[in-house]
PDB file with one MODEL, atoms N, CA, C and O in Angstrom:
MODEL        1
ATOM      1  N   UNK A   1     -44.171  14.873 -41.606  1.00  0.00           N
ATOM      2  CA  UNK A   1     -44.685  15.402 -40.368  1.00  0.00           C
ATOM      3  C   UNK A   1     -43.584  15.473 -39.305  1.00  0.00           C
ATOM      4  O   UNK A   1     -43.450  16.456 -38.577  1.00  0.00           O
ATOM      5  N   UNK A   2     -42.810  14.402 -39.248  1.00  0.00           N
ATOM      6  CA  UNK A   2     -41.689  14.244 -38.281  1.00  0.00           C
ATOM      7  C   UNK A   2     -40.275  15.524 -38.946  1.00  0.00           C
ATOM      8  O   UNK A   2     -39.424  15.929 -38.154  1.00  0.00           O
ATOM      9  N   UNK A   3     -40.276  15.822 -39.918  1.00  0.00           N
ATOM     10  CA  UNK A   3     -39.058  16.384 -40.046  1.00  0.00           C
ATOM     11  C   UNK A   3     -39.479  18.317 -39.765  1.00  0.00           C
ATOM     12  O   UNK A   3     -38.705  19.191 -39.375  1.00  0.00           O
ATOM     13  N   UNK A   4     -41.003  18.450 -40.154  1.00  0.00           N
ATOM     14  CA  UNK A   4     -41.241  19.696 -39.710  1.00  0.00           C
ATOM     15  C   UNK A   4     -41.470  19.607 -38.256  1.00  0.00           C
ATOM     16  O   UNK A   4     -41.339  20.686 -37.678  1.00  0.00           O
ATOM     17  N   UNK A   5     -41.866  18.314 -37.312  1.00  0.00           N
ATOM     18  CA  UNK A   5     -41.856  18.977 -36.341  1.00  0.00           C
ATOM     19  C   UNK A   5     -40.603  18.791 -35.249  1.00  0.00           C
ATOM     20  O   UNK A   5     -40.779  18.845 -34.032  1.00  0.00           O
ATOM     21  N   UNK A   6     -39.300  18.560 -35.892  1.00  0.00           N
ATOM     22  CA  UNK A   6     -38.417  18.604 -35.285  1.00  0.00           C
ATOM     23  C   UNK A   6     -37.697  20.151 -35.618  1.00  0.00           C
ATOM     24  O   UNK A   6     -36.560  20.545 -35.358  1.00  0.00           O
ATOM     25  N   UNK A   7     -38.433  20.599 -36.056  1.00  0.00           N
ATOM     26  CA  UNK A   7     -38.075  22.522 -36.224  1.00  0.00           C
ATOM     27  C   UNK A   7     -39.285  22.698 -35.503  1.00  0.00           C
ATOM     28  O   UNK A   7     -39.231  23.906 -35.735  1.00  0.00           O
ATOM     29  N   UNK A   8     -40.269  22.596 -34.877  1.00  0.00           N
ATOM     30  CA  UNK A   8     -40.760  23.322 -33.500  1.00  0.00           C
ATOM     31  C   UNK A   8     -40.745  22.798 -32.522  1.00  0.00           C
ATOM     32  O   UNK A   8     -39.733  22.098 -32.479  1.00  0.00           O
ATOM     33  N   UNK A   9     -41.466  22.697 -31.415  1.00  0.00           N
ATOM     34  CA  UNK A   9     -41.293  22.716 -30.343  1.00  0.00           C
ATOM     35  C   UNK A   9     -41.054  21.306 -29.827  1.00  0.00           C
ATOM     36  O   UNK A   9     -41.651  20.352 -30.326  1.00  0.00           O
ATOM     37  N   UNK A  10     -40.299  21.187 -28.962  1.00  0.00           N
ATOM     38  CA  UNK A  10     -40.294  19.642 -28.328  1.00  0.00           C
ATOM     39  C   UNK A  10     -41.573  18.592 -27.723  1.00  0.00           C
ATOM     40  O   UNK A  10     -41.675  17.374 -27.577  1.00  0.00           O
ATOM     41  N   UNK A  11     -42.332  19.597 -27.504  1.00  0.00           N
ATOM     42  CA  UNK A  11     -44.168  18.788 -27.966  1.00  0.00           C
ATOM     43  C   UNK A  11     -44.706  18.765 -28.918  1.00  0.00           C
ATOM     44  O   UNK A  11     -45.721  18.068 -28.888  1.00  0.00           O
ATOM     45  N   UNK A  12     -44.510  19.191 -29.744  1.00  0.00           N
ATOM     46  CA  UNK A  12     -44.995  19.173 -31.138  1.00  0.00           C
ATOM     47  C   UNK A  12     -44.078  17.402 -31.661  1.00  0.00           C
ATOM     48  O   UNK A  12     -44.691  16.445 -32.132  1.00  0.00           O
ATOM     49  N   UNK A  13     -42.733  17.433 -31.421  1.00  0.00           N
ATOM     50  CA  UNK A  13     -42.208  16.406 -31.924  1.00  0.00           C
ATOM     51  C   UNK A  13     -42.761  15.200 -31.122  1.00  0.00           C
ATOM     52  O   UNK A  13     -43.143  14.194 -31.719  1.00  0.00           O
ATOM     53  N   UNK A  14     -42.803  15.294 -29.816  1.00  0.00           N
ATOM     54  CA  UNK A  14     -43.218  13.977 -29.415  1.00  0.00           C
ATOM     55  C   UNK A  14     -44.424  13.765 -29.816  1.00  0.00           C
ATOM     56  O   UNK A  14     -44.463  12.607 -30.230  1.00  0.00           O
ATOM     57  N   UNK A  15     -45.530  14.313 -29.924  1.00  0.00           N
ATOM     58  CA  UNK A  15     -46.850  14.291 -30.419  1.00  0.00           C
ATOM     59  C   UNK A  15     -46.441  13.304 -31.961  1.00  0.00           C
ATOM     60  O   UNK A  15     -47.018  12.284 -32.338  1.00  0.00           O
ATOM     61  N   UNK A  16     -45.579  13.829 -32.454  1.00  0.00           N
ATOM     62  CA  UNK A  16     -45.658  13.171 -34.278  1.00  0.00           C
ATOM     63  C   UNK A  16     -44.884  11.900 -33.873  1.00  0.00           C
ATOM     64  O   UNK A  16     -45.222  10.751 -34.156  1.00  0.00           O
ATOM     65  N   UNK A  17     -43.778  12.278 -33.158  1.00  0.00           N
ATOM     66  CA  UNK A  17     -43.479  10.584 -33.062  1.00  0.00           C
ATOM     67  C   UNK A  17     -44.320   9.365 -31.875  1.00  0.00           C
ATOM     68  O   UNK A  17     -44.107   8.156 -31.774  1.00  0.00           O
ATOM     69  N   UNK A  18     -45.169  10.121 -31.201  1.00  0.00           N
ATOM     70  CA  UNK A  18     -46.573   9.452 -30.825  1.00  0.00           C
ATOM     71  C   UNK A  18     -47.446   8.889 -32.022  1.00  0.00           C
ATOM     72  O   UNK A  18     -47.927   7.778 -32.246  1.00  0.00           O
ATOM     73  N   UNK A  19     -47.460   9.975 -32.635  1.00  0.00           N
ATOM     74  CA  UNK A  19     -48.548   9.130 -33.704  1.00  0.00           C
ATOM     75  C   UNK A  19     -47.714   8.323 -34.621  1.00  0.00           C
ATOM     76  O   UNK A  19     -48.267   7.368 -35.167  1.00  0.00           O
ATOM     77  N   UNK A  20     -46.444   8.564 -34.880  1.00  0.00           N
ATOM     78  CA  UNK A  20     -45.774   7.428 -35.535  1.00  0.00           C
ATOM     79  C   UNK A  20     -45.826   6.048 -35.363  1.00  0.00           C
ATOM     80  O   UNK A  20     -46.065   5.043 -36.031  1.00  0.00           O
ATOM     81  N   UNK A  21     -45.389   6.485 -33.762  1.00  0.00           N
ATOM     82  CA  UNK A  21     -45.710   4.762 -33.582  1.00  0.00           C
ATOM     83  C   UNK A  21     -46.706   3.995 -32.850  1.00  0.00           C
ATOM     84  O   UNK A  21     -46.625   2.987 -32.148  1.00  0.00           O
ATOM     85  N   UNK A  22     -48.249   5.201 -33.418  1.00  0.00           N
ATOM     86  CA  UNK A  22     -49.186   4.108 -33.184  1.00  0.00           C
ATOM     87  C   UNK A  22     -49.735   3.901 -34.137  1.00  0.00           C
ATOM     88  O   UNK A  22     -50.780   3.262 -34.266  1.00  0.00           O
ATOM     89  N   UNK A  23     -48.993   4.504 -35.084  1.00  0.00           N
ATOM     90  CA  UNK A  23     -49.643   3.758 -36.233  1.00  0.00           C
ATOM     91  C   UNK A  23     -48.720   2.646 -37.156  1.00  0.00           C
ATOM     92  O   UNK A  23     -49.181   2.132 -38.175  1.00  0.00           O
ATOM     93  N   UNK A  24     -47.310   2.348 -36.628  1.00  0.00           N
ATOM     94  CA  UNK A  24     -46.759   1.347 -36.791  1.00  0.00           C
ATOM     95  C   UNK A  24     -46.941   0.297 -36.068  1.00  0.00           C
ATOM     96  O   UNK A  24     -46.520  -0.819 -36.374  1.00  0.00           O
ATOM     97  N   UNK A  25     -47.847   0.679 -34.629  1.00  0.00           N
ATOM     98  CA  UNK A  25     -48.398  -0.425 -33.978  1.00  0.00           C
ATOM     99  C   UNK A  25     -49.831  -0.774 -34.840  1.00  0.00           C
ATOM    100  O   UNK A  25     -49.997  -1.989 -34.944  1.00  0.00           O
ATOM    101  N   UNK A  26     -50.758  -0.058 -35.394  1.00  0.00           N
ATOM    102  CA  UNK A  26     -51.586  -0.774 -36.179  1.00  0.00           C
ATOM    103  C   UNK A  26     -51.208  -1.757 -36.930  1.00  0.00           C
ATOM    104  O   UNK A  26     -51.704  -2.874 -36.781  1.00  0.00           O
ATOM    105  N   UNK A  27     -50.321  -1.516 -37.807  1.00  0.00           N
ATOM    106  CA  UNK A  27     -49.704  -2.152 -39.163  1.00  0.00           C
ATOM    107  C   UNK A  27     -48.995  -3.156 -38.292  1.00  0.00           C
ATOM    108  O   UNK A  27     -48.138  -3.681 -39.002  1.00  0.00           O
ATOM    109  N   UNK A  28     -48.970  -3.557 -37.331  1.00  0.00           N
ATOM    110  CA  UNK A  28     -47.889  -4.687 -36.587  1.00  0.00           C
ATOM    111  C   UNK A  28     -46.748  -4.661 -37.032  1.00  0.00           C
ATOM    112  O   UNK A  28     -46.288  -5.569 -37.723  1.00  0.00           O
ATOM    113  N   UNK A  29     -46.012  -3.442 -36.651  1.00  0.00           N
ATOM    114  CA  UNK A  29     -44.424  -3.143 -36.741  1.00  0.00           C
ATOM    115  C   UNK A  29     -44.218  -3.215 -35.679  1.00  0.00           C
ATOM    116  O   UNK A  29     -43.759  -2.168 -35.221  1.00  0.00           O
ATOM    117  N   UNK A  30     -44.335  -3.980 -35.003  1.00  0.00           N
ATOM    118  CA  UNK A  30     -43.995  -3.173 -33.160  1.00  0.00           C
ATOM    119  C   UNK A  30     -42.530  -3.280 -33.023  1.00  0.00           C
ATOM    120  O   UNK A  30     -42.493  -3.461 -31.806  1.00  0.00           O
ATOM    121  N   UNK A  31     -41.550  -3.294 -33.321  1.00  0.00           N
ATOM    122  CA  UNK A  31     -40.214  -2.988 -33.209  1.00  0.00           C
ATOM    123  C   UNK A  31     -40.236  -1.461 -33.612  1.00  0.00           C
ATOM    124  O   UNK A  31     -40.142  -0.659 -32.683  1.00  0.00           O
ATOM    125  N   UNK A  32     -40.326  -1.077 -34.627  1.00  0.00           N
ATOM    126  CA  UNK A  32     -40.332   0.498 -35.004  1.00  0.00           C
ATOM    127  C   UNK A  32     -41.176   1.195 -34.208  1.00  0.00           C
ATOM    128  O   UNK A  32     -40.770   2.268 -33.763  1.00  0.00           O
ATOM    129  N   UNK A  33     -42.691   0.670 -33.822  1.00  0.00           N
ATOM    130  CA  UNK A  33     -43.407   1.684 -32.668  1.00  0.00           C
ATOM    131  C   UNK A  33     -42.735   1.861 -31.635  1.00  0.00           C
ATOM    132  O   UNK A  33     -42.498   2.992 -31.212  1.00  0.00           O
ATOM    133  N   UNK A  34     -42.189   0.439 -30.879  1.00  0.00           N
ATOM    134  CA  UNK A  34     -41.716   0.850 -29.792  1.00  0.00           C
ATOM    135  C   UNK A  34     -40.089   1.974 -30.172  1.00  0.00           C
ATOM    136  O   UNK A  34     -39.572   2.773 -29.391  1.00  0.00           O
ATOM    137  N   UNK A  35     -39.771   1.737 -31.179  1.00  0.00           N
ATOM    138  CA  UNK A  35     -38.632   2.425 -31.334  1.00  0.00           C
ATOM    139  C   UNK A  35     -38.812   4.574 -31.084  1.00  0.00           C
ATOM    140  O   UNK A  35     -38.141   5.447 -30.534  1.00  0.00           O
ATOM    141  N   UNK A  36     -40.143   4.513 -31.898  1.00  0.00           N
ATOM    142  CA  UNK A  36     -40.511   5.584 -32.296  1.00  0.00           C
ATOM    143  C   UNK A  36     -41.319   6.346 -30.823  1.00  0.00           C
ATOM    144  O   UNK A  36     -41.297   7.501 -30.400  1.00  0.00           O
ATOM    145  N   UNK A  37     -41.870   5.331 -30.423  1.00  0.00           N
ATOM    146  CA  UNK A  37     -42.728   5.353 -28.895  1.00  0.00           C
ATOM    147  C   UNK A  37     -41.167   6.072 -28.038  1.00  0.00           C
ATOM    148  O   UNK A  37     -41.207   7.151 -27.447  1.00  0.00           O
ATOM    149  N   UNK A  38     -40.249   5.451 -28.115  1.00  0.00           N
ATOM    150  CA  UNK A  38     -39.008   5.902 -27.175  1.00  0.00           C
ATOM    151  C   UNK A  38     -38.668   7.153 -27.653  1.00  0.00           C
ATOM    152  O   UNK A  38     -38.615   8.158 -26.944  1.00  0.00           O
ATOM    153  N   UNK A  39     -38.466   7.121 -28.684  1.00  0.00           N
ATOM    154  CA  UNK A  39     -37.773   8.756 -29.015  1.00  0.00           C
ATOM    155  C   UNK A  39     -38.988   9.917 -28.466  1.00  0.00           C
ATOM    156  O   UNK A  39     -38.644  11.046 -28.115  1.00  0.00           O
ATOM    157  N   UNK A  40     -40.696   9.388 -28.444  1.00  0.00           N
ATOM    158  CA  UNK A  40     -41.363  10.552 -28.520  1.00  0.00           C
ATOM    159  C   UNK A  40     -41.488  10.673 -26.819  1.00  0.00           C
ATOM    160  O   UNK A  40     -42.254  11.449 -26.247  1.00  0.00           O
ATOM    161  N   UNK A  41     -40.674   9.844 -26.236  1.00  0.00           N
ATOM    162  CA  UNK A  41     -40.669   9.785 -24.279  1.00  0.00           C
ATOM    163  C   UNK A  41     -39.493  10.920 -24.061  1.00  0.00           C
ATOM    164  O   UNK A  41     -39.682  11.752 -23.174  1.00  0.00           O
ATOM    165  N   UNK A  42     -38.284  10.978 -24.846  1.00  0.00           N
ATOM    166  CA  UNK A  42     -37.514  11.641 -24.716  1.00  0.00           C
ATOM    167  C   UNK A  42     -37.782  13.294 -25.048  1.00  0.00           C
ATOM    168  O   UNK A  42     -37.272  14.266 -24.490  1.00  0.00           O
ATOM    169  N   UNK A  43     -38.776  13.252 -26.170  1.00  0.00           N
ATOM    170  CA  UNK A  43     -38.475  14.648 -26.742  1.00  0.00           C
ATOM    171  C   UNK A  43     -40.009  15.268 -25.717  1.00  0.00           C
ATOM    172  O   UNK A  43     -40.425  16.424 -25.799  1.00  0.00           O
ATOM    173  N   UNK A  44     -40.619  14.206 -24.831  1.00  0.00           N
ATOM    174  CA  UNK A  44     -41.713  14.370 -23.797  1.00  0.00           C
ATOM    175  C   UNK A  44     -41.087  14.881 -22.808  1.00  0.00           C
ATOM    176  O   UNK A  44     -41.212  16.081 -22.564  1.00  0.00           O
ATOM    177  N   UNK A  45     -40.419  14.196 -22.172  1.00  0.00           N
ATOM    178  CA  UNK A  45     -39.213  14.876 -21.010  1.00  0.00           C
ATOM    179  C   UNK A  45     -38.938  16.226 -21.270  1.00  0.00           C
ATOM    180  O   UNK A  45     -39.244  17.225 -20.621  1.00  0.00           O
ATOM    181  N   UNK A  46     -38.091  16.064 -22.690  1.00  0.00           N
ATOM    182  CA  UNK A  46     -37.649  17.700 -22.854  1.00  0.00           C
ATOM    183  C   UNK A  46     -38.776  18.344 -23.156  1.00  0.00           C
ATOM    184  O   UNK A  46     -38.358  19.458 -23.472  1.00  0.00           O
ATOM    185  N   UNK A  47     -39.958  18.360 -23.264  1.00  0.00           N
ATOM    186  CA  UNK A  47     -41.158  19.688 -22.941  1.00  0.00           C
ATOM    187  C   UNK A  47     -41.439  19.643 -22.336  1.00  0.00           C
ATOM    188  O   UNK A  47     -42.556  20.111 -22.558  1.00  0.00           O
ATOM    189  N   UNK A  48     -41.399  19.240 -20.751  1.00  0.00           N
ATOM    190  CA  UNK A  48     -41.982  19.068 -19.773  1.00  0.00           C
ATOM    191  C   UNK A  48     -43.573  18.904 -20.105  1.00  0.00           C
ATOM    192  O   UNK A  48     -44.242  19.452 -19.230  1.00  0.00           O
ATOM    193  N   UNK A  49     -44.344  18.313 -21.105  1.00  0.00           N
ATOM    194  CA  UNK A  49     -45.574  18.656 -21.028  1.00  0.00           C
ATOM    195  C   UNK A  49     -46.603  17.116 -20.022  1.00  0.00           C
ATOM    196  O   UNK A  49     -47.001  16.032 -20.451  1.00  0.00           O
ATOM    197  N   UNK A  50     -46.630  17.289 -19.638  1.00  0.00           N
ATOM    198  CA  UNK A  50     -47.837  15.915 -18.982  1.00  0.00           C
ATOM    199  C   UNK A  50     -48.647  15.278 -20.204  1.00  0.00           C
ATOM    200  O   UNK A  50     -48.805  14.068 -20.366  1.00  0.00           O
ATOM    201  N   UNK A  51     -49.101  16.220 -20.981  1.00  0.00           N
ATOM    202  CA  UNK A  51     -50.027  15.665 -21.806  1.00  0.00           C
ATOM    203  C   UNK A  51     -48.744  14.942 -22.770  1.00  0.00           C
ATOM    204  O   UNK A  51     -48.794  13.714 -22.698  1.00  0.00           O
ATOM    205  N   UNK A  52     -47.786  15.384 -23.517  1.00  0.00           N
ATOM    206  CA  UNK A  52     -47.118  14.544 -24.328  1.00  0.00           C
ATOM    207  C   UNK A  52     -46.257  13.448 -23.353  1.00  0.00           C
ATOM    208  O   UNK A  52     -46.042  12.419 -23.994  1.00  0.00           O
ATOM    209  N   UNK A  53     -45.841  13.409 -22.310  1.00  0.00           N
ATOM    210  CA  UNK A  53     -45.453  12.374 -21.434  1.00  0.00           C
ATOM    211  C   UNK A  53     -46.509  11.037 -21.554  1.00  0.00           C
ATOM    212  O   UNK A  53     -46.131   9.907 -21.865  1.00  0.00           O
ATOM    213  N   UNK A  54     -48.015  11.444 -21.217  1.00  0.00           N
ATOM    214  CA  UNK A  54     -48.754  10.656 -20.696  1.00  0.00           C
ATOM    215  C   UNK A  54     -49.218   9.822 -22.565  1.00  0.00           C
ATOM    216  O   UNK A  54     -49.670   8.681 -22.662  1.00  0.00           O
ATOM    217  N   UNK A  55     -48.991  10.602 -23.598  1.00  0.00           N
ATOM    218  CA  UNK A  55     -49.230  10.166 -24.901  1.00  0.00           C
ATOM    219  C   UNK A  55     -47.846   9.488 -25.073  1.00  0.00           C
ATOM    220  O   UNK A  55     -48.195   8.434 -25.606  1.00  0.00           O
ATOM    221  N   UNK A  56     -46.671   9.431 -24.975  1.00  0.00           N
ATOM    222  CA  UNK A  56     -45.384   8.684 -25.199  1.00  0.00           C
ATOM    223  C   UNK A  56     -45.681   7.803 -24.105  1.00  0.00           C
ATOM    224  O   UNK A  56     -45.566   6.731 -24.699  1.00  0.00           O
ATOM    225  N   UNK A  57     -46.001   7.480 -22.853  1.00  0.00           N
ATOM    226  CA  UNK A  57     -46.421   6.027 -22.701  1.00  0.00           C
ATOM    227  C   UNK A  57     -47.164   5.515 -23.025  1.00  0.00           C
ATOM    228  O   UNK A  57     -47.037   4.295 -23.138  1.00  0.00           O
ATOM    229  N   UNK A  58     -47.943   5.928 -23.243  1.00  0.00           N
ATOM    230  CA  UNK A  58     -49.406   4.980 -23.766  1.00  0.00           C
ATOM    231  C   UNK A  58     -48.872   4.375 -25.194  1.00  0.00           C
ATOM    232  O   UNK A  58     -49.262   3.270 -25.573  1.00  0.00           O
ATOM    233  N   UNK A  59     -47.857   5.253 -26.047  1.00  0.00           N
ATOM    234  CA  UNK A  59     -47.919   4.078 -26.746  1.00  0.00           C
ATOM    235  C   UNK A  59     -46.486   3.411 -27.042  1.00  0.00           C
ATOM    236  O   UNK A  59     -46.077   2.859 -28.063  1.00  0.00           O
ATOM    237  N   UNK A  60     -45.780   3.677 -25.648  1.00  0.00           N
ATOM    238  CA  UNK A  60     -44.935   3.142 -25.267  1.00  0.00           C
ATOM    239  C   UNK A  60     -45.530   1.529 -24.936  1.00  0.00           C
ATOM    240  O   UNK A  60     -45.159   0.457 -25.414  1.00  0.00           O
ATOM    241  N   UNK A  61     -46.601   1.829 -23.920  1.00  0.00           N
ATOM    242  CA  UNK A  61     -47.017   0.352 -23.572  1.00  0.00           C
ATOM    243  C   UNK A  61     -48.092  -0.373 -24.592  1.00  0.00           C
ATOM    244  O   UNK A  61     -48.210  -1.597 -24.538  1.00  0.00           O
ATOM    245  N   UNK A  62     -48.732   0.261 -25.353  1.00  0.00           N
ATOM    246  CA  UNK A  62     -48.878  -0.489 -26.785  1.00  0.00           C
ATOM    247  C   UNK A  62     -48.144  -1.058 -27.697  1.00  0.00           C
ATOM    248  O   UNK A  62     -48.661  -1.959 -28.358  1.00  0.00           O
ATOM    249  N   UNK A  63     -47.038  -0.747 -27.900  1.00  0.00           N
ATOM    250  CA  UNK A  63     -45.901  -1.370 -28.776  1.00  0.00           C
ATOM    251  C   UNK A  63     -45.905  -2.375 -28.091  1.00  0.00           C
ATOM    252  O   UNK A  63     -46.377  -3.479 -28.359  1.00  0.00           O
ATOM    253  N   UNK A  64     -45.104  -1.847 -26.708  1.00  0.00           N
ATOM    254  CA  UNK A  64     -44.951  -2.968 -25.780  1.00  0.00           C
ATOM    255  C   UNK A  64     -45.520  -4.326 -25.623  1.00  0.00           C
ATOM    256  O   UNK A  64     -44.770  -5.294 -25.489  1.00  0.00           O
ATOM    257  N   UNK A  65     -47.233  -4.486 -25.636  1.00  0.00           N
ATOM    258  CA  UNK A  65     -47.803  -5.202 -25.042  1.00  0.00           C
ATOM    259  C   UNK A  65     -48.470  -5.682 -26.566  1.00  0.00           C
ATOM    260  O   UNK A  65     -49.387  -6.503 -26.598  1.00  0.00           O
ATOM    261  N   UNK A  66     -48.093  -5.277 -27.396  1.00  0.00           N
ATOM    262  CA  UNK A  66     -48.551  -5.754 -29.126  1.00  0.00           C
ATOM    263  C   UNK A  66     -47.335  -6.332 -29.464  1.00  0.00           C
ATOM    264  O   UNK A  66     -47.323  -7.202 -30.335  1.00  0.00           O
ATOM    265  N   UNK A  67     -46.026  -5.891 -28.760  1.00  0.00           N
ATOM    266  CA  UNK A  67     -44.721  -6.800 -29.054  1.00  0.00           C
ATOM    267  C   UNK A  67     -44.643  -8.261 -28.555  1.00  0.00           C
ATOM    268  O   UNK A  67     -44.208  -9.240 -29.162  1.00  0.00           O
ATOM    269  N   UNK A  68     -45.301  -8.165 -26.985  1.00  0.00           N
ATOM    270  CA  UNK A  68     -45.219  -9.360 -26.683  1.00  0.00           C
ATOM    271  C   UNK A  68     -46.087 -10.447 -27.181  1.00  0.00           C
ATOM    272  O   UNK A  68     -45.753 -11.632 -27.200  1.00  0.00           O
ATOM    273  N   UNK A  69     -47.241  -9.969 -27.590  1.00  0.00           N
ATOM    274  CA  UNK A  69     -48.346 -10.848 -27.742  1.00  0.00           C
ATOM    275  C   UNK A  69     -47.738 -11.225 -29.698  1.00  0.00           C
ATOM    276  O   UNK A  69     -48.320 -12.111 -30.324  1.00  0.00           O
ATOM    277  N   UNK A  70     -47.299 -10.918 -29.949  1.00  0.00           N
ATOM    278  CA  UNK A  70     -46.511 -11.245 -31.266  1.00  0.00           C
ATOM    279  C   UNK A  70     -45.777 -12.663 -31.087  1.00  0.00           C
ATOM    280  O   UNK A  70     -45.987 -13.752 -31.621  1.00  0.00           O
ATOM    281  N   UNK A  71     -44.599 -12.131 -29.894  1.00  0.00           N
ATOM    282  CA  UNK A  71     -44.057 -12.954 -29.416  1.00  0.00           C
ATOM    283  C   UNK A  71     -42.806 -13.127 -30.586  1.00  0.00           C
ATOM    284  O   UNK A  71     -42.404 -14.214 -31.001  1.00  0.00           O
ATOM    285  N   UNK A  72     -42.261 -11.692 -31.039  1.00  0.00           N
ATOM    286  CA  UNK A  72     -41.425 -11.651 -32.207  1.00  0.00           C
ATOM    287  C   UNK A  72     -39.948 -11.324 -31.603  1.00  0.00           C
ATOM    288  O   UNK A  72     -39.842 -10.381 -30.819  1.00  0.00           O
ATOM    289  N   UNK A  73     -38.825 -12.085 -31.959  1.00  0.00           N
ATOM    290  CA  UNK A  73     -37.740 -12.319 -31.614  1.00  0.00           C
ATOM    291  C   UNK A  73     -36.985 -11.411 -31.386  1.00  0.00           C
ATOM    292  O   UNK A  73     -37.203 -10.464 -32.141  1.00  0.00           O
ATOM    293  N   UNK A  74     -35.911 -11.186 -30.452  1.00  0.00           N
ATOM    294  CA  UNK A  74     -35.667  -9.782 -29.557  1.00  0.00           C
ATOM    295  C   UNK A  74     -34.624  -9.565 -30.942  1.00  0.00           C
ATOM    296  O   UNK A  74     -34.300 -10.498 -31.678  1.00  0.00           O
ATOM    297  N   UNK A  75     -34.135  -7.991 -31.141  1.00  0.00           N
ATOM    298  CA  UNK A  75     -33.444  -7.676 -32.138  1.00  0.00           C
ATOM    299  C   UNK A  75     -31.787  -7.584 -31.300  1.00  0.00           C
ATOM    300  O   UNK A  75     -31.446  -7.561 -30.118  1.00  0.00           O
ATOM    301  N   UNK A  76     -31.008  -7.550 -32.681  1.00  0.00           N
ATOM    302  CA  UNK A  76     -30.038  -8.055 -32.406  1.00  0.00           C
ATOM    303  C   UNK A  76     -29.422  -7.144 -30.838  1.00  0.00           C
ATOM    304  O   UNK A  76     -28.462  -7.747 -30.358  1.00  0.00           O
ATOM    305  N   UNK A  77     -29.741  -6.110 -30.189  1.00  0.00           N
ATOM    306  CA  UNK A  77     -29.323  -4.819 -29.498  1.00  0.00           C
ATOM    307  C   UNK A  77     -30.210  -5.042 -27.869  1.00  0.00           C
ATOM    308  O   UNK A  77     -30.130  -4.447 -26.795  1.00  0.00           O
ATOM    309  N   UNK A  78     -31.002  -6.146 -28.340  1.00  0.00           N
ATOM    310  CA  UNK A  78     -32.169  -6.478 -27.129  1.00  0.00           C
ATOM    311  C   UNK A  78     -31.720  -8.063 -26.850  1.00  0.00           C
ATOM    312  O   UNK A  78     -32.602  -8.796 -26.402  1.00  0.00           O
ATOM    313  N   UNK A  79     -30.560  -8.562 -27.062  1.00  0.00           N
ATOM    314  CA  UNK A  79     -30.348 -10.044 -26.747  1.00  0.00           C
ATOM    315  C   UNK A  79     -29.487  -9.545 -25.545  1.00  0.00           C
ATOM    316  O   UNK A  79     -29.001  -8.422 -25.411  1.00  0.00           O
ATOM    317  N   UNK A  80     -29.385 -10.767 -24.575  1.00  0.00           N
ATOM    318  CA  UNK A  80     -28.526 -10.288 -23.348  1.00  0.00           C
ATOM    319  C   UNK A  80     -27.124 -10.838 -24.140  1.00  0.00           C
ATOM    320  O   UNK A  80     -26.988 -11.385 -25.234  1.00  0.00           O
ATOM    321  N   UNK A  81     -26.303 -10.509 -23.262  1.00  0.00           N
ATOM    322  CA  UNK A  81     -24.997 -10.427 -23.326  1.00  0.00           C
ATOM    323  C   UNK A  81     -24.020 -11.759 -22.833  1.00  0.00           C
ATOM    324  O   UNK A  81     -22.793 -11.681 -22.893  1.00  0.00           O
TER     325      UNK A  81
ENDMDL
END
């Protein structure tokens, strides 16, 4: 789903990597949702669409807030310095 919809439109991609990573937030991956949640904020920006903006946070802050309540150890790129 993700590799056809990075041959159309830049809402089309954030939409798939929306649903990517809410459904790696089901499965309690939340490192990869939130990973996947970020890329689908970026390719949201570049369509200007509201509706895929407002779907790349939402499960921006689901990863998010399923990451913390995990309480699973920051990866090696998320430790301070």
């Amino acid at each position: 789903m993700i590799a056809s919809a990075r041959r159309g439109s830049p809402a089309r991609l954030a939409h798939a990597l929306y649903m990517r990573s809410v459904a790696f937030t089901s499965v309690g991956d939340n490192v990869s949702a939130d990973q996947f949640a970020t890329d689908s904020l970026t390719a949201a920006a570049d369509s200007g669409s509201s509706t895929a903006l407002a779907q790349a946070h939402y499960a921006q802050g689901l990863a998010l807030s399923r990451r913390a309540q995990s309480k699973q150890p920051l990866s090696y790129s998320e430790r301070p310095i």
